[in-house]
N, C-alpha and C positions, 0 to 999 in steps of 0.2 A: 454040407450045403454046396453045391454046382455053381461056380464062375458065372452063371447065366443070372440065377435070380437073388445071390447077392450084388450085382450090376444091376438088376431090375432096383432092390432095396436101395441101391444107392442114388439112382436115379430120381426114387419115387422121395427120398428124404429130401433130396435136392430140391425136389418141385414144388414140396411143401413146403419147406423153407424158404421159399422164391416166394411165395404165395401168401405166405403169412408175411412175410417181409412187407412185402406191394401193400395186402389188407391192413396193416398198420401205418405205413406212411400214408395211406389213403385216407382212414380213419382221423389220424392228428391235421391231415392237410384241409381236407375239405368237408369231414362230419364231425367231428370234435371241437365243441361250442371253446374261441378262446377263455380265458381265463381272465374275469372281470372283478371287480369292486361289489357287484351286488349277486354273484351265483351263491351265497351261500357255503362256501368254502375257503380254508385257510388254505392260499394256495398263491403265488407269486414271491412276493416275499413280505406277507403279511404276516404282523405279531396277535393276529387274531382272527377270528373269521369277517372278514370282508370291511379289515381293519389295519391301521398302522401300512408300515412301508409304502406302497405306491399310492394306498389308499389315505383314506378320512382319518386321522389318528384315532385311538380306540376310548377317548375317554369325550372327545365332540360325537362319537358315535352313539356312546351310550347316555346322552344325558336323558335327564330327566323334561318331559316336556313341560311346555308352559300348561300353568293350574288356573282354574277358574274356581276363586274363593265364594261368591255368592253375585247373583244377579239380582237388583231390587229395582220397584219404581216406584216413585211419589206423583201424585198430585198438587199441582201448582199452578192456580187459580183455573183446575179443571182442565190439566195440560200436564201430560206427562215427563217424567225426569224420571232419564232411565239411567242405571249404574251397574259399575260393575269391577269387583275386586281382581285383581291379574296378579299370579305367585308366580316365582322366577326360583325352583328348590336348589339351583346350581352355585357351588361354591366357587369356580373358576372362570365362569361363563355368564356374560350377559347378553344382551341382543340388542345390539344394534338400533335395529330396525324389526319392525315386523309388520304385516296388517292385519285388522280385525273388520268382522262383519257384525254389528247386531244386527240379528234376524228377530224380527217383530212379528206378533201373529193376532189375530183376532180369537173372542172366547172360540168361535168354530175351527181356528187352527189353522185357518187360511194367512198365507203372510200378506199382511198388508205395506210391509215400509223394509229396506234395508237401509243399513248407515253403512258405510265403510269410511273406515279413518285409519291411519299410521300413527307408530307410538315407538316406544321403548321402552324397555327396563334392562335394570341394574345387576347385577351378582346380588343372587338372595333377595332379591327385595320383593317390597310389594307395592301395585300400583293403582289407581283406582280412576275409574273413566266415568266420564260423567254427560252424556248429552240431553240437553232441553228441547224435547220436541212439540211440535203445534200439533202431536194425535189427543183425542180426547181421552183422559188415563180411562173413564169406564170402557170406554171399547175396547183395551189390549187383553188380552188371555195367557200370552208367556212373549217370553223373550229369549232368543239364544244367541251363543256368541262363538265366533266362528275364528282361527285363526291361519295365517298363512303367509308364506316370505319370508320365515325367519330367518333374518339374519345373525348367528350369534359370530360374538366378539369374546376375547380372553380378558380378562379382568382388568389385568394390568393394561390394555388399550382403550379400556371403556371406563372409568372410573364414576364414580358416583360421586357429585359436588357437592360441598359440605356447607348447607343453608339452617340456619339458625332464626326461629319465632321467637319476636321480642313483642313485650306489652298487647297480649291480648286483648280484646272486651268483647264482651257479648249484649247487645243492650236495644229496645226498641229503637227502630230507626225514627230521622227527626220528624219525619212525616205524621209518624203514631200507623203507621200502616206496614206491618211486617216487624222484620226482626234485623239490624246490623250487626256485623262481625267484623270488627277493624284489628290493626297490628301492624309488624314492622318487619317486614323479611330482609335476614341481613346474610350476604356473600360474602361466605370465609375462605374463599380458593382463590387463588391466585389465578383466575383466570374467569374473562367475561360469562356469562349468561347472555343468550341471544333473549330467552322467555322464561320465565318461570308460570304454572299454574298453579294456581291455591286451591285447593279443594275444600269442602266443608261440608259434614257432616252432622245436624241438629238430634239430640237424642233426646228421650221424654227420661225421667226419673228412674226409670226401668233397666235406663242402658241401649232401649229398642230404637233405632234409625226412624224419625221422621219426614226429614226430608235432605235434600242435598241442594248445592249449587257451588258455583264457581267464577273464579276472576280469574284475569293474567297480568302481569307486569313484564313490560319488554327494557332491554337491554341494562341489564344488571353486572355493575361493572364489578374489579374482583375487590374483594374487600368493602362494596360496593352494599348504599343502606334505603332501601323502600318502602314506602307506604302503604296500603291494601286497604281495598273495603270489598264485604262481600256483602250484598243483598240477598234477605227472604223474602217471601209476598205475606198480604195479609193473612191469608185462610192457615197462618204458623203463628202462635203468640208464644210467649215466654212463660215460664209456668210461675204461679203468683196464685194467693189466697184470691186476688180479687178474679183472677180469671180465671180458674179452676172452674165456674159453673158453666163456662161457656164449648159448644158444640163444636171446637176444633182442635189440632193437633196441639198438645202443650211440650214446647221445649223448654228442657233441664240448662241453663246457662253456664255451669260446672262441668257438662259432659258434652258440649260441645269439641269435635273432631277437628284437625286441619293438618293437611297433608300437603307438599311443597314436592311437584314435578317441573323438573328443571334437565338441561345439561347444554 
């Protein structure tokens, strides 16, 4: 090989090597997407993909989202009461905060009405929402429910308050027009209640939900002991030999529900 074109070959290594050099500082400076949280790659000094180290620790990345156990509505004196079960499957993590939408729709599917409201829940729990609205229950067709904003919280900063049902009763109200649910909510935490809401759910002999409704008691001090009444309307009786012949919903007074949203 001639002095001439091994000096060409070294020249010519040189220039490529000059040139791939440039095309790669070129490539990481100004066409190479930096390295984020959501490309999809374990890359920074993440212990997962698009997880841990600079990122979202890898165990709030992976939860399980929030569950929608069943959506129902009653009629109440020809006026809808819409509800709705909210599951929380995380054992570490609750939320805060979140917001929800029921999306209401007519039988044609057209929506006629949104609610948006704010709620919470608890590590594992389950929650149940209850709105009384002035739509005519015949006119609704479904109902969806919509969620967004979560904010979750780690167990140990969100705790669930420890509230205990005393002396139940289920029994016509004094009126003789519907149905009362009285009791006693009593605060076992060392620490206030701004609100508590009582929920209630009437069931017929079957087990099967007739209707719902709900109260609130505010400022429930810790160790702290309160009273409740919950109203039904007429068009609900309590189930009895003598009213068994009659053409409305009979509630079981034995399977009567009540669920205590607080924190």
């Amino acid at each position: 090989m001639n002095k001439r074109l091994t000096k060409q070959l070294i020249y010519g290594s040189g220039f490529l090597a000059t040139f791939f050099l440039f095309t790669l500082f070129f490539y990481f400076i100004f066409l190479k997407s930096p390295a984020t949280c959501f490309d999809n790659k374990q890359n920074q000094n993440e212990t997962g993909i698009d997880c841990g180290g600079v990122c979202v620790s890898c165990e709030l990345k992976n939860l399980s989202p929030l569950e929608i156990g069943f959506i129902k509505y009653f009629s109440v004196n020809n006026k809808a009461v819409i509800t709705a079960q909210i599951k929380n499957s995380n054992q570490n993590y609750g939320v805060g905060s979140f917001s929800y939408i029921l999306e209401i729709y007519d039988k044609n599917k057209n929506k006629i009405k949104n609610i948006e409201r704010n709620s919470f829940i608890y590590n594992l729990d389950v929650k149940y929402v209850i709105e009384i609205t002035d739509l005519d229950y015949a006119a609704i067709g479904g109902v969806n429910l919509v969620f967004s904003n979560i904010l979750w919280k780690q167990k140990d900063e969100f705790k669930k308050p420890k509230i205990t049902l005393r002396e139940k009763i289920t029994k016509p109200s004094e009126s003789g027009k519907g149905i009362e649910i009285s009791g006693i909510v009593v605060n076992e935490s060392p620490f206030a209640l701004a609100k508590a809401i009582i929920i209630s759910f009437l069931n017929n002999n079957n087990g099967i939900k007739i209707s719902a409704s709900k109260t609130e008691i505010e400022n429930l001090e810790p160790f702290g002991v309160k009273s409740f009444k919950i109203f039904f309307p007429v068009d609900v009786m309590l189930f009895s030999p003598q009213t068994s012949l009659f053409n409305v919903p009979l509630a079981d007074p034995n399977k009567t529900e009540i669920y205590i949203d607080a924190k």
